[in-house]
Structure formats: C-alpha cells, structure tokens
N, C-alpha and C positions, 0 to 999 in steps of 0.2 A: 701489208706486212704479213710473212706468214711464218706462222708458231713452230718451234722447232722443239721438238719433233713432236708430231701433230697429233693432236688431243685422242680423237677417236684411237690414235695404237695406244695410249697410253690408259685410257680410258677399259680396254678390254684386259690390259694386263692386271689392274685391279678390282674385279669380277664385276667387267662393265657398269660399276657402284657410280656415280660420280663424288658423292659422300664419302667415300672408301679413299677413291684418287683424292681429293683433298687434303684428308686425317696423315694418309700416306706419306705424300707428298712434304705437306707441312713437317711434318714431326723427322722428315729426312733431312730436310732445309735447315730445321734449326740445330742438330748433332752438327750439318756440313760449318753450319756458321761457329759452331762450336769450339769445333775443330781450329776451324781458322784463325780464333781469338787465342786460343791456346800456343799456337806457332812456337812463339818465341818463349813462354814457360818453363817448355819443354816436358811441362806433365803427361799429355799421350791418352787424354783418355776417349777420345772420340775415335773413329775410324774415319781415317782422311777417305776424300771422294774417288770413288772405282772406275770413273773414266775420264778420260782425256777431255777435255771441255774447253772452247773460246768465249762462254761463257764466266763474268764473275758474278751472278747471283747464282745465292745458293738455290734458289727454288726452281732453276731453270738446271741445275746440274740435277739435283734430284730426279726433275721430272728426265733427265737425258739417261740417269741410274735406273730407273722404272722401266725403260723405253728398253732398256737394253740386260733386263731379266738381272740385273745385278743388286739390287732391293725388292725384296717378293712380301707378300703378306702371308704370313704365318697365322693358319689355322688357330684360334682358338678353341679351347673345351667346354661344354657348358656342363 
C-alpha cells in the first residue's frame, strides 16, 4: 500500500522535524474533524479543509493540506 502523499515530502514541509509533522498534523486533523461535527449547527467556527480530497479521514486530509503548502508552521517567538 502506498502512503499518499508520501511521508519524506511531507516530512521536509515541516522542517524535516518528524515531532513537528505529527504536533502539525494532529492539531490540523482535529479543527478538520471539527469542522465536520459542526456541519449542520451551522456555527462556522473551524476552517473547512483547503483541498479537494477522496479521502475521509481527517489526518489523511491534513497531511494532503501540508503536502500541498496550504497549512504552514508559524514561527514562534521566544
């Protein structure tokens, strides 16, 4: 079976961290899930998923929004 779309490009998009692509990843999967649960509320507070996907997990859209520079990691300050 092979991973779509494939770890190593996703993996460089968040600065080759693999700790980073997870934290990333997860915390984009649960807003997407979020979102999803919300549908029919019609509350609005997530931001529905940025690409077209034949995927339905959310953690497989995320990582498809990573792949495709449309969820970035946002510098921190210390």
């Amino acid at each position: 079976m092979m991973l779509e779309p494939p770890i190593g490009k996703v993996v460089e998009k968040a600065d080759n961290s693999r700790f980073g692509l997870v934290i990333l990843s997860a915390r984009r999967a649960r807003q997407i899930n979020s979102y999803f649960h919300e549908l029919g509320a019609g509350v609005g507070g997530y931001v529905p998923p940025q690409v077209h996907s034949l995927s339905r997990k959310p953690l497989s859209i995320a990582l498809e929004e990573i792949a495709e520079d449309k969820v970035v990691v946002a510098p921190t300050e210390e």
